[in-house]
MIPA-152196 format. One record per residue (C-alpha): residue number from 1; x, y, z. Coordinates in nm, 4 decimals. Each point is the difference from the previous one (the first is absolute). Example, Ala and Ser with C-alpha at 12.3 -4.5 7.8 and 13.67 -1.06 7.14 Angstrom:
BEGIN
+-----+----------+----------+----------+
!  nr !        u !        v !        w !
+-----+----------+----------+----------+
!   1 !   1.2300 !  -0.4500 !   0.7800 !
!   2 !   0.1370 !   0.3440 !  -0.0660 !
+-----+----------+----------+----------+
//
This chain:
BEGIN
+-----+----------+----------+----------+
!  nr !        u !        v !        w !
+-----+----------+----------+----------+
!   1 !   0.0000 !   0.0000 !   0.0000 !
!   2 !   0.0964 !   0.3588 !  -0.0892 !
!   3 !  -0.0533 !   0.3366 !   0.1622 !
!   4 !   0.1401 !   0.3329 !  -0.0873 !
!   5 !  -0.0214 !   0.1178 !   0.3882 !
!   6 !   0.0342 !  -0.2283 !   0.2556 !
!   7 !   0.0078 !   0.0644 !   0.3458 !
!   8 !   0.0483 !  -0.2144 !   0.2962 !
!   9 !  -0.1786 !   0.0451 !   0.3278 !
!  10 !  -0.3417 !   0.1502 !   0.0523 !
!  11 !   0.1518 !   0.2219 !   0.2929 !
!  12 !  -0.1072 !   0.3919 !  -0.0329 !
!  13 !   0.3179 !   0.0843 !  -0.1568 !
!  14 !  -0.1059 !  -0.2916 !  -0.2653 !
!  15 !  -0.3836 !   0.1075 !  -0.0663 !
!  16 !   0.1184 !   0.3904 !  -0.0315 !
!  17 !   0.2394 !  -0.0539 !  -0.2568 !
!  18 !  -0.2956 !  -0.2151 !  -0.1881 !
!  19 !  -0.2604 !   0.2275 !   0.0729 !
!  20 !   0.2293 !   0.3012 !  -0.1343 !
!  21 !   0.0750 !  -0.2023 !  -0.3146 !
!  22 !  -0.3923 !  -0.0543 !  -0.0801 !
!  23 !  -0.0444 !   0.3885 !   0.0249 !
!  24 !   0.2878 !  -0.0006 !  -0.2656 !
!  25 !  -0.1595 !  -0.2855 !  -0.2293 !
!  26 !   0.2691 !  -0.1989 !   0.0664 !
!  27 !  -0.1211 !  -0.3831 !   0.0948 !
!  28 !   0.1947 !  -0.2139 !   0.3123 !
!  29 !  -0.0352 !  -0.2564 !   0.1867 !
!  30 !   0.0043 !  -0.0983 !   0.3714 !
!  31 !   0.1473 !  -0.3023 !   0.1265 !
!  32 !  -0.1003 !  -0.0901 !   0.3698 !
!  33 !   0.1018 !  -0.2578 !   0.2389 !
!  34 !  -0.3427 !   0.0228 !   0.1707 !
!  35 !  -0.2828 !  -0.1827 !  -0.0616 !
!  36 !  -0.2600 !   0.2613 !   0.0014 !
!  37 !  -0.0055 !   0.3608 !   0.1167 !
!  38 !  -0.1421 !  -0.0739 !   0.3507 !
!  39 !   0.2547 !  -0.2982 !   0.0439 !
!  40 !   0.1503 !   0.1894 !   0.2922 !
!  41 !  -0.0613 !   0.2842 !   0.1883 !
!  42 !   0.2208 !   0.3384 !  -0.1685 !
!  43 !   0.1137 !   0.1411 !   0.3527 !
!  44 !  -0.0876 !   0.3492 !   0.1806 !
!  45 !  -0.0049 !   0.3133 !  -0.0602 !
!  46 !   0.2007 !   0.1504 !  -0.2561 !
!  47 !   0.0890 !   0.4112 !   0.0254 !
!  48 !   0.0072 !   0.1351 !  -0.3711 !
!  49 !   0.2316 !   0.2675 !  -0.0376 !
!  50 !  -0.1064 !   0.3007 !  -0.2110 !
!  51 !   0.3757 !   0.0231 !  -0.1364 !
!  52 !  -0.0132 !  -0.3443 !  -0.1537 !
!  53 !  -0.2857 !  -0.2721 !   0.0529 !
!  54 !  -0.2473 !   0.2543 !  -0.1005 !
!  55 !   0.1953 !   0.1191 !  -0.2868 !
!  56 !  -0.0358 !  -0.3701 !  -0.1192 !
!  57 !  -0.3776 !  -0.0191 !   0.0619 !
!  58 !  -0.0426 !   0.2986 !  -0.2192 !
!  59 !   0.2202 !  -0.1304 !  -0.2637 !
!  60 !  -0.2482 !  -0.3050 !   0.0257 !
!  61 !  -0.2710 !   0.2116 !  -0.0042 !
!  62 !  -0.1748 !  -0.1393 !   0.3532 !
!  63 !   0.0165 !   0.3052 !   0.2079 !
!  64 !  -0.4223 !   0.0211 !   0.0399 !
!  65 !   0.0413 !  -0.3621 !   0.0926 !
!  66 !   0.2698 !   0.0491 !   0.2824 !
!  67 !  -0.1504 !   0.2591 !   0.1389 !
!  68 !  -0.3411 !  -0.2158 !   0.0231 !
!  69 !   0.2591 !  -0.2266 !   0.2676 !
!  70 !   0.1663 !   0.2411 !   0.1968 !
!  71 !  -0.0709 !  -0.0332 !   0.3915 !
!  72 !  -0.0355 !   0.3289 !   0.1250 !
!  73 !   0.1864 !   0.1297 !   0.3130 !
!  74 !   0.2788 !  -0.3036 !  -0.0537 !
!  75 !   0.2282 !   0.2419 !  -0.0453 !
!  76 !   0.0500 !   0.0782 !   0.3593 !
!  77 !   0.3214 !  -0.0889 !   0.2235 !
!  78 !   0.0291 !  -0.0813 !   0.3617 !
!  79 !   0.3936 !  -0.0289 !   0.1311 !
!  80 !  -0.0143 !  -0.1388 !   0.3482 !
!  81 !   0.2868 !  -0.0942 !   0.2128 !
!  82 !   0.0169 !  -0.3376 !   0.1393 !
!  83 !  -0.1824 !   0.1077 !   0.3833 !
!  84 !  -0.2504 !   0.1656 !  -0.2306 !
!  85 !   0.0811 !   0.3592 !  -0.0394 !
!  86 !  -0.1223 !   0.1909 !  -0.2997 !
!  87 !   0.2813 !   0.1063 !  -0.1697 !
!  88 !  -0.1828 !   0.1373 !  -0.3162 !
!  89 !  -0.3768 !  -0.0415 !  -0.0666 !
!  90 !  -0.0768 !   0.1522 !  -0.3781 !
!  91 !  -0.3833 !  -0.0079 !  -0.1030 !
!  92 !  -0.0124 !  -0.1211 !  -0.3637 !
!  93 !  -0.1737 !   0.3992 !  -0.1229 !
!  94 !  -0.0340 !  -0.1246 !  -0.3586 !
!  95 !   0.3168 !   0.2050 !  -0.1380 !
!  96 !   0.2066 !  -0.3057 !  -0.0008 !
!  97 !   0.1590 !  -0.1195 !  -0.2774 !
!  98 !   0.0047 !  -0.3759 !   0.1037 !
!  99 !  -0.3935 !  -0.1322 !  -0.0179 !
! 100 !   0.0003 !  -0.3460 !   0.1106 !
! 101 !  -0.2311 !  -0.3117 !  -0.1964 !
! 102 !   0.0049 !  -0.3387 !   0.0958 !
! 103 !   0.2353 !  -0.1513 !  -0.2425 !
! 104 !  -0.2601 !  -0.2697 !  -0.1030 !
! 105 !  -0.2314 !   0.2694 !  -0.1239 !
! 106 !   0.3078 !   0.1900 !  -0.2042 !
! 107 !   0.0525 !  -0.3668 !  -0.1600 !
! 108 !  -0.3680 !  -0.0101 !  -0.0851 !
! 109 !   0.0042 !   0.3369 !  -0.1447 !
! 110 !   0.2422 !  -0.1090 !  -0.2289 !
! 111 !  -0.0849 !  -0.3438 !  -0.1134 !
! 112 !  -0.3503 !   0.1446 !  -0.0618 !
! 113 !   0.1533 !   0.2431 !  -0.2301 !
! 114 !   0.1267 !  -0.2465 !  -0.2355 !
! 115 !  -0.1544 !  -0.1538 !  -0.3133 !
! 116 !  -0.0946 !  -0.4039 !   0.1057 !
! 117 !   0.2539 !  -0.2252 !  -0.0174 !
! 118 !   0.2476 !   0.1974 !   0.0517 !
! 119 !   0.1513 !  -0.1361 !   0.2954 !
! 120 !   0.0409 !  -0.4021 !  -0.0339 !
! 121 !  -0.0381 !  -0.1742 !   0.3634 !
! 122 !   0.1851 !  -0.2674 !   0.1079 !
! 123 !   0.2925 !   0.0626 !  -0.1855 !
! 124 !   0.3194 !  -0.0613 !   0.2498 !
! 125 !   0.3376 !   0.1129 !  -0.1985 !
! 126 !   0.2399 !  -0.3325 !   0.0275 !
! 127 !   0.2906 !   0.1905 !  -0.1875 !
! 128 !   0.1144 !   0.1746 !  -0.2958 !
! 129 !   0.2458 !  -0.0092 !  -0.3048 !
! 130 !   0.1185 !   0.2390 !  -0.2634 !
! 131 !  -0.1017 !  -0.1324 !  -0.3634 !
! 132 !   0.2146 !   0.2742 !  -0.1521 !
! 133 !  -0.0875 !   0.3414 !  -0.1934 !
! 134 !  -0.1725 !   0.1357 !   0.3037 !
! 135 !  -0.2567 !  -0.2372 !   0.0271 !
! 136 !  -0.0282 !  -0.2498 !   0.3287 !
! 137 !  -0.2144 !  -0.2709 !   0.0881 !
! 138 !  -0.1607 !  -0.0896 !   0.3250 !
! 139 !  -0.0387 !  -0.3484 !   0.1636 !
! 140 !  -0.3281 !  -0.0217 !   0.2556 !
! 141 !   0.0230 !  -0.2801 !   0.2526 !
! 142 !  -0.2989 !  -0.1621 !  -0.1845 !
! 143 !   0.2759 !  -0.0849 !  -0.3015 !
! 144 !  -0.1728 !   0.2680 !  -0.2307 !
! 145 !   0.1792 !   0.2892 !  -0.1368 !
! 146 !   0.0033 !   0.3345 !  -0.1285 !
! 147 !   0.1835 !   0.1857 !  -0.2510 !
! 148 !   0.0602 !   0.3503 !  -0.0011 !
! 149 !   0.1548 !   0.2959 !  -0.1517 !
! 150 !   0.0018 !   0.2040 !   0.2961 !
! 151 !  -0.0054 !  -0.1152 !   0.3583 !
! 152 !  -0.0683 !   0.1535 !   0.3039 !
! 153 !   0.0825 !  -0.1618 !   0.3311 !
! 154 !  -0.2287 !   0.1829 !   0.2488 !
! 155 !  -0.0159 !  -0.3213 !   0.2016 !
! 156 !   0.1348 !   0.1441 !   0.3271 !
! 157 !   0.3074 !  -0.1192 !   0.2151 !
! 158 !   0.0521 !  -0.3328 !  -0.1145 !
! 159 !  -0.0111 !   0.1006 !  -0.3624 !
! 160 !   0.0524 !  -0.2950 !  -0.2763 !
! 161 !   0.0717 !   0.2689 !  -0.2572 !
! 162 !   0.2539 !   0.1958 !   0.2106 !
! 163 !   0.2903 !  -0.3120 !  -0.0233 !
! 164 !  -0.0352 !   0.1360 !  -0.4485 !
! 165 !   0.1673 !   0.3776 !   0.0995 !
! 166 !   0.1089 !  -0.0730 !   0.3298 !
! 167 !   0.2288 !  -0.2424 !   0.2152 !
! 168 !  -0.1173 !   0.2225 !   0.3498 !
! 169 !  -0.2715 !  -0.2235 !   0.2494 !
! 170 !  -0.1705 !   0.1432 !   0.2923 !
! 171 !   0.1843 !   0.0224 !   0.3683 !
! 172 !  -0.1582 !  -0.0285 !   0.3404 !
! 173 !   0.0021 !   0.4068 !   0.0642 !
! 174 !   0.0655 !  -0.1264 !   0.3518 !
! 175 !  -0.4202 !   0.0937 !   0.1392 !
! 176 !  -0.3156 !  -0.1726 !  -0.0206 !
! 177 !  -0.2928 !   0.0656 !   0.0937 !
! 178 !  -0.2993 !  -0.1671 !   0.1857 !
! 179 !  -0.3713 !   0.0481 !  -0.0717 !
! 180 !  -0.3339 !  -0.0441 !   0.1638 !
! 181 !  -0.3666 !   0.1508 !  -0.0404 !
! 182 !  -0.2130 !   0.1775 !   0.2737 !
! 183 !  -0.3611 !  -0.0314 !  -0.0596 !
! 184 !  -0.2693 !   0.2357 !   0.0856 !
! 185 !   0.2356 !   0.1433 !   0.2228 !
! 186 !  -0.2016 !   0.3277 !   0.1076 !
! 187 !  -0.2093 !  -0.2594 !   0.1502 !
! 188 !   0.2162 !  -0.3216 !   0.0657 !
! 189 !   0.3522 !   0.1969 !   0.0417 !
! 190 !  -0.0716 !   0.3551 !   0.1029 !
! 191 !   0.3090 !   0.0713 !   0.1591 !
! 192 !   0.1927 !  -0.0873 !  -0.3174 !
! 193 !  -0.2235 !   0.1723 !  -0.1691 !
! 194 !   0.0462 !   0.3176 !   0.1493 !
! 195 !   0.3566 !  -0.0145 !  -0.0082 !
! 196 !   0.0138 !  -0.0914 !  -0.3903 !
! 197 !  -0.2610 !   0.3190 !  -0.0585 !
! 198 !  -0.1927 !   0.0501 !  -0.3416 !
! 199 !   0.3527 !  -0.0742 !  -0.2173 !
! 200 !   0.3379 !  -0.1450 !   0.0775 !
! 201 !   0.1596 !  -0.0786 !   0.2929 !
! 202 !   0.3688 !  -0.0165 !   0.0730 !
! 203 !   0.1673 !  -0.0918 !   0.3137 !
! 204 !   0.4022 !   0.0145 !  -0.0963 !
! 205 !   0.2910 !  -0.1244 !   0.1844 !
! 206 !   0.3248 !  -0.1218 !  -0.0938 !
! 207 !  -0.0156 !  -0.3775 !  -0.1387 !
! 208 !  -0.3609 !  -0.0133 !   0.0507 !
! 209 !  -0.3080 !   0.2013 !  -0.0846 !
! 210 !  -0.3839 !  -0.0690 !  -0.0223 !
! 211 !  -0.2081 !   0.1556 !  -0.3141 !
! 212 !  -0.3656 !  -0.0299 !  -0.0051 !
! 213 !  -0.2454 !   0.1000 !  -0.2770 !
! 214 !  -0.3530 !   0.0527 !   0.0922 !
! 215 !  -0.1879 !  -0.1361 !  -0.3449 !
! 216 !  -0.3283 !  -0.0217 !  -0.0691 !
! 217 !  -0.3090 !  -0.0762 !   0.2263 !
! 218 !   0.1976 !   0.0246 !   0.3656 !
! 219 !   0.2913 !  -0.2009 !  -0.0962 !
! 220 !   0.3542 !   0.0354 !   0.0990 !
! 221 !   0.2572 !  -0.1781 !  -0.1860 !
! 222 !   0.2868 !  -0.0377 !   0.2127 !
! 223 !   0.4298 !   0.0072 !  -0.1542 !
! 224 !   0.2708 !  -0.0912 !   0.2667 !
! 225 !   0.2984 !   0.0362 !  -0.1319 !
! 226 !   0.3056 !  -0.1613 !   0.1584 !
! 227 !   0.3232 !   0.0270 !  -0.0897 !
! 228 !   0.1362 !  -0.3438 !   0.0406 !
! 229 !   0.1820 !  -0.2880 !  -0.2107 !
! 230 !  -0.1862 !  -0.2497 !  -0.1772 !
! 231 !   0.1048 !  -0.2288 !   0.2454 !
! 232 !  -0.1410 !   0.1272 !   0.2467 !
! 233 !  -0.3101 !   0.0143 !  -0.1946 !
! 234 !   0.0309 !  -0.3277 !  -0.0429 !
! 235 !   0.0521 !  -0.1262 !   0.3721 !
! 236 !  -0.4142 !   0.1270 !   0.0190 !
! 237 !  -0.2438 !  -0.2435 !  -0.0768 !
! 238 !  -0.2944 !   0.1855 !  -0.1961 !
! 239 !  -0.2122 !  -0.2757 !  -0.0399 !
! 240 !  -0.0497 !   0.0215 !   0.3915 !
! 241 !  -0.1697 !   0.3449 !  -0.0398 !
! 242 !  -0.0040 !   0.0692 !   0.3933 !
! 243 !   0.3344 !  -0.1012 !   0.0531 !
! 244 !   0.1254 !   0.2146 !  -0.2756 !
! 245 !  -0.2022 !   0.3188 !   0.1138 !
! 246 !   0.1282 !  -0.0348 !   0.3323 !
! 247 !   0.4025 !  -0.0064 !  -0.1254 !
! 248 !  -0.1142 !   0.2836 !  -0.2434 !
! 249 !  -0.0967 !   0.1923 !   0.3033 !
! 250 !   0.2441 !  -0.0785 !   0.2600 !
! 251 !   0.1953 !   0.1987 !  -0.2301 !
! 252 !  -0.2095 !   0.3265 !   0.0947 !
! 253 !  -0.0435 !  -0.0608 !   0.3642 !
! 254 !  -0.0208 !   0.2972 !   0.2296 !
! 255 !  -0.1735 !   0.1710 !  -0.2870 !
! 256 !  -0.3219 !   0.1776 !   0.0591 !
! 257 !  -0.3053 !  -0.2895 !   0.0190 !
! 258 !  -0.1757 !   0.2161 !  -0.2717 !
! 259 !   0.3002 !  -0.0824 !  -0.2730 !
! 260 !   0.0616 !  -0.3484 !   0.1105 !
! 261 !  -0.3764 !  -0.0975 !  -0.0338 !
! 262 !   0.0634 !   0.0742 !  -0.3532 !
! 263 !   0.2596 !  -0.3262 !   0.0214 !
! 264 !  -0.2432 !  -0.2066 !   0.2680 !
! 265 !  -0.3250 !   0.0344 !  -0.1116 !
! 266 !   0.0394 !  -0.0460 !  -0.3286 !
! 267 !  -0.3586 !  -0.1921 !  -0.1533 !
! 268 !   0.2604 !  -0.1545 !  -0.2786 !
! 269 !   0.3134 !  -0.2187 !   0.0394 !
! 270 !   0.3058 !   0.1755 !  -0.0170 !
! 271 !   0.1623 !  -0.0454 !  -0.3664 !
! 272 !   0.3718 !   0.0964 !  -0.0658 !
! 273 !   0.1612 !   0.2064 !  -0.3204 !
! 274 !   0.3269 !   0.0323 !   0.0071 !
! 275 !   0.1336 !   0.2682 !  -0.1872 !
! 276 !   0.2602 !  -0.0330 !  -0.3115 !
! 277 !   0.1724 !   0.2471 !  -0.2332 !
! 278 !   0.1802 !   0.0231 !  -0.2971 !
! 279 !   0.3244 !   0.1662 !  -0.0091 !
! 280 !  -0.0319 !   0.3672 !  -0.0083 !
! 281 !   0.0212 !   0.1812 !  -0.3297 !
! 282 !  -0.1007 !  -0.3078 !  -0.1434 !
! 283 !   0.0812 !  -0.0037 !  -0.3929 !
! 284 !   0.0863 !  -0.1433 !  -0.3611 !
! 285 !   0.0861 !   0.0271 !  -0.3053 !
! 286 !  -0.2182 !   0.0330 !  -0.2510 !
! 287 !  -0.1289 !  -0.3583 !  -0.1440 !
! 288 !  -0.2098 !   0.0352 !  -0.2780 !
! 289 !  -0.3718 !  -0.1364 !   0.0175 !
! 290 !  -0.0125 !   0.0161 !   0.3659 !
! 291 !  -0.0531 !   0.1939 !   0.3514 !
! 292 !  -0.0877 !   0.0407 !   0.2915 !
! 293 !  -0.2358 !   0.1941 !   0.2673 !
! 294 !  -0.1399 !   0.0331 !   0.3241 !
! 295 !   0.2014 !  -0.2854 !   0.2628 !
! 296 !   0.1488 !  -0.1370 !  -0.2631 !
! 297 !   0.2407 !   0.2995 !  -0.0817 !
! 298 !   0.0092 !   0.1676 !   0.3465 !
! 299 !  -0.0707 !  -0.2104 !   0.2973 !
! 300 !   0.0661 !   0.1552 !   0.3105 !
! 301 !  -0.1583 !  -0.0387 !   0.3397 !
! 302 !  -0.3191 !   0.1717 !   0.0187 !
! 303 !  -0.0392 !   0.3927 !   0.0219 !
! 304 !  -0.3008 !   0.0787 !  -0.0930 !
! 305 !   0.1361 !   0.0866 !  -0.3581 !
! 306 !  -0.0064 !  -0.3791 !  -0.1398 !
! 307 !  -0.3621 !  -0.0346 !  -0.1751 !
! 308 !   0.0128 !   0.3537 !  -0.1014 !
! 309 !   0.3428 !  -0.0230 !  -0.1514 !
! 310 !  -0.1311 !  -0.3476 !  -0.1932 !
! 311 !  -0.2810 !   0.1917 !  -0.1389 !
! 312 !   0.1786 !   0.2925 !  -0.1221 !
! 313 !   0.2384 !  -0.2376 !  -0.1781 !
! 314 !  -0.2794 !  -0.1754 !  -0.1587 !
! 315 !  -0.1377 !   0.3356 !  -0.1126 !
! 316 !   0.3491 !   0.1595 !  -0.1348 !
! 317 !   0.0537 !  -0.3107 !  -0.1676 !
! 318 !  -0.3451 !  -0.0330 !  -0.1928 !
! 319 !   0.0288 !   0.3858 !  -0.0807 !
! 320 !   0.3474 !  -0.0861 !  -0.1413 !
! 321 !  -0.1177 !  -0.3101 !  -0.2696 !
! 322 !  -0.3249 !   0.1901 !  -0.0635 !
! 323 !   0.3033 !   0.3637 !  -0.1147 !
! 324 !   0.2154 !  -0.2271 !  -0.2015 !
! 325 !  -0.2553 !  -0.2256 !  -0.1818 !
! 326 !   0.1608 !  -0.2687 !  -0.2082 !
! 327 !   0.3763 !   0.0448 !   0.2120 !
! 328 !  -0.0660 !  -0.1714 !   0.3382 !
! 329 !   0.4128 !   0.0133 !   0.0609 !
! 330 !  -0.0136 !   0.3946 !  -0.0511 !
! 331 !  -0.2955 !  -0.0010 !   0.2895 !
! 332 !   0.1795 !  -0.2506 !   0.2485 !
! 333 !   0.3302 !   0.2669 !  -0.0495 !
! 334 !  -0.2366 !   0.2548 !   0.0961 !
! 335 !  -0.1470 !  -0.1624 !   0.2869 !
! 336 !   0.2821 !  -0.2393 !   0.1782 !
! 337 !   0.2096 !   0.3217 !   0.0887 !
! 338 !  -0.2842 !   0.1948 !   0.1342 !
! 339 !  -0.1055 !  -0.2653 !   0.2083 !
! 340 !   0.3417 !  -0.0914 !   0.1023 !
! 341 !   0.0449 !   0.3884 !   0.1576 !
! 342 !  -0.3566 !   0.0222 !   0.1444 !
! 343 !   0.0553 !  -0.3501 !   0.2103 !
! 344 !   0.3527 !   0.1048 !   0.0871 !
! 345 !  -0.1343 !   0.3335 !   0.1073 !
! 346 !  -0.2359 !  -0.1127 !   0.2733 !
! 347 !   0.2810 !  -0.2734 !   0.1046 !
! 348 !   0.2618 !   0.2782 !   0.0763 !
! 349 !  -0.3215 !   0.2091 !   0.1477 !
! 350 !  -0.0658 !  -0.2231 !   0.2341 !
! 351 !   0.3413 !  -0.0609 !   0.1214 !
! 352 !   0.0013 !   0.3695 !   0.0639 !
! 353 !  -0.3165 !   0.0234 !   0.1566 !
! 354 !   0.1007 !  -0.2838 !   0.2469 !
! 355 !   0.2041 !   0.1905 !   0.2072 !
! 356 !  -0.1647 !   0.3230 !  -0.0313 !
! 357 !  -0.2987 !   0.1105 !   0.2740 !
! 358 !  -0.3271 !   0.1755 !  -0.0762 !
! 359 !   0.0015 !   0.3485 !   0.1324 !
! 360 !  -0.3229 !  -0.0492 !   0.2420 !
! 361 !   0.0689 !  -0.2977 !   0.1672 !
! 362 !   0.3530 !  -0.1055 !  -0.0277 !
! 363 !  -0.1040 !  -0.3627 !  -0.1705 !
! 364 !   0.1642 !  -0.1274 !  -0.2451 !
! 365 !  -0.1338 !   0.1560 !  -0.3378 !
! 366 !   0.0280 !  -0.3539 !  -0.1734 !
! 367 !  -0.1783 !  -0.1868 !   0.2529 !
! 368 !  -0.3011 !   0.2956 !  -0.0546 !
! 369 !  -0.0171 !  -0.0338 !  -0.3443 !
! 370 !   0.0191 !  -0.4104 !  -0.0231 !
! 371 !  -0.3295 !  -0.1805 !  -0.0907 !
! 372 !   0.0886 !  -0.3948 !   0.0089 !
! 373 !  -0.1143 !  -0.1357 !  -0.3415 !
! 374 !  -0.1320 !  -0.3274 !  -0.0706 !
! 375 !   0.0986 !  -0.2710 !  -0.2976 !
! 376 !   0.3873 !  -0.0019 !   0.0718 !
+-----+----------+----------+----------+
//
């Protein structure tokens, strides 16, 4: 089988680039380990950055629609300390530039948006080989395959394009993190309620720090992140969900009861994601008929830049084929460098910001700005 466009992964980063190329004319297709669109839950809340996720949604056209999912008031912050102190308490007043959606509904936004058929389910990538003359073909883990004259590996960390441009894998970046639900929590949880507030909490300390989102109808979804090896990941048993809370939370003891009952009274089993990153100012050289966006390109550990960065690469990139019509090596020159400075650009920003301090409160600016993503 052969397709002009192919792309591989049905992530956002994926689904914008094909959405962008059907405003263009310009036919693709999705490949997509998943068996169906509702084969897993898609994660939290995602913050969508007016200075680059929304520039991708109006390349795509979908502003109307992601406005239609935007929670009001999840803009607001809460710092505590760990006895509880407020250390900043910002109301979300609607002049943000961040609007949070669930990411499911984003993802439903944009497979919606696409002519039927597009995206073909079930479709695991097994590995890939260069045929020569730009053109690649695709194994699936079914034994089928796929010919293309471009591909586009949008198919996250573990890419099985990446290996064609680049010898680089993921590293542990050294954190993971460990999540849990609170349901109706005004009601069931009130004190953790209160202290997460109508947005995002964040409780900071060194090697340890609790993020909590409050979603939609009363729930808080709960990110402790730990800054530990693998092994010591490891030595917890997970499939024991009390006895892993409890280790989770020994970690936080003496900690106000209000931020550890986001840990201990958790309505979900505890699940663990460690954290991995490519190298930074991750890059190649130019290979013709193929590239790369989103995780693929730029892992690094979440920042609250990674689906918004994926998006705007699909977007650049579909804006690039649909300029040079005909001369798909004259777009990818275009694109590859521009994406290469923009991911390199928040890297070195957030280095920076790390040891910086926000002029109210004396917290670390980076910790402030983090969201914890889903999907690594």
């Amino acid at each position: 089988m052969h397709t002009p466009v192919t792309i591989i992964g049905a992530g956002l980063g994926g689904l914008t680039l094909a959405r962008v190329l059907h405003v263009h004319g310009i036919p693709a297709t999705v490949y997509e380990a998943e068996s169906s669109p509702t084969a897993r839950t898609q994660g939290g809340l995602l913050d969508i950055h007016d200075y680059n996720g929304q520039l991708a949604l109006k390349a795509a056209g979908l502003m109307d629609e992601f406005h239609a999912i935007v929670l009001e008031g999840r803009q607001a912050v809460r710092v505590l300390d760990r006895d509880g102190t407020v250390l900043l308490d910002k109301a979300d007043d609607g002049t943000g530039g961040r609007p949070e959606v669930p990411r499911g509904e984003l993802r439903r936004i944009l497979l919606g948006s696409l002519p039927a058929g597009t995206v073909r389910w079930g479709h695991k990538a097994g590995g890939t080989r260069a045929l020569g003359e730009g053109r690649h073909e695709v194994t699936f883990t079914d034994g089928t395959t796929v010919e293309t004259s471009l591909l586009v590996g949008a198919d996250g960390a573990w890419s099985r394009v990446r290996p064609l441009l680049s010898t680089a894998t993921p590293e542990y970046a050294g954190t993971s993190s460990v999540e849990t639900y609170l349901f109706d929590a005004d009601t069931r949880h009130p004190a953790a309620a209160k202290a997460v507030g109508g947005g995002m909490l964040i409780a900071p300390a060194p090697g340890r720090d609790i993020f909590a989102h409050r979603e939609s109808g009363g729930t808080l979804h709960t990110y402790v992140a730990l800054s530990r090896s693998q092994d010591w990941f490891a030595a917890i048993d997970f499939t024991d969900a009390a006895a892993a809370t409890a280790r989770i939370a020994r970690e936080f003891d003496g900690w106000a009861p209000e931020l550890t009952a986001l840990i201990t009274e958790g309505d979900t089993a505890p699940v663990l994601r460690p954290f991995y990153a490519l190298p930074a100012g991750h890059r190649w050289d130019r290979v013709p008929g193929v590239t790369l966006l989103g995780d693929a390109a730029h892992l690094a550990a979440p920042n609250g830049e990674g689906a918004n960065l994926a998006m705007l690469d699909g977007a650049e990139l579909g804006a690039a084929l649909a300029a040079s019509p005909g001369d798909v090596e004259a777009a990818l020159a275009e694109y590859e460098p521009a994406m290469f400075a923009r991911s390199a650009e928040v890297v070195a920003f957030e280095g920076a910001e790390a040891h910086g301090t926000d002029f109210e409160n004396d917290t670390p600016r980076a910790l402030i700005k983090m969201i914890t993503e889903q999907g690594r």
